[in-house]
C-alpha positions, 0 to 999 in steps of 0.5 A, spaced: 706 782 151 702 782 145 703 780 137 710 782 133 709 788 129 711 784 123 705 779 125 699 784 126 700 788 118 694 786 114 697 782 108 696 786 102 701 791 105 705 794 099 712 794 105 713 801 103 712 808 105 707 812 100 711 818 096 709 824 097 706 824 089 702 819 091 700 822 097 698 829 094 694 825 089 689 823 095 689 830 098 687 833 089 682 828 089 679 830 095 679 837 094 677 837 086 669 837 084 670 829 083 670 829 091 663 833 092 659 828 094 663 824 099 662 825 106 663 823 113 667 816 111 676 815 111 680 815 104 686 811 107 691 813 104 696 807 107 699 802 103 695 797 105 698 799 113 692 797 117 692 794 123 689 787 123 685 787 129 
C-alpha cells in the first residue's frame, strides 16, 4: 500500500519511547514563568518520531 513504517520515520529519530522524566520536564516548562510568552505553536515532545510526509 504505502511506504514501510520503517521508511517513513525522519531520520534524527533517537529509536526509543521518551521516559516519563522527560516527558514531565516539557509539561514544567510549559507551565513554569519561562513559557509565559509562548502561544499557539506545538512543542513536540517525540524523539524526533515525525512522519516524513
Amino acid at each position: 500500500m504505502g511506504a514501510k513504517a520503517s521508511e517513513t520515520w525522519a531520520p534524527d529519530d533517537i529509536g526509543r519511547f521518551g521516559t516519563t522524566e522527560e516527558i514531565a520536564g516539557a509539561v514544567a516548562y510549559l507551565a513554569g514563568s519561562f513559557a509565559d510568552y509562548i502561544n499557539g505553536t506545538v512543542l513536540r515532545v517525540d524523539g524526533g518520531h515525525v512522519l516524513a510526509v
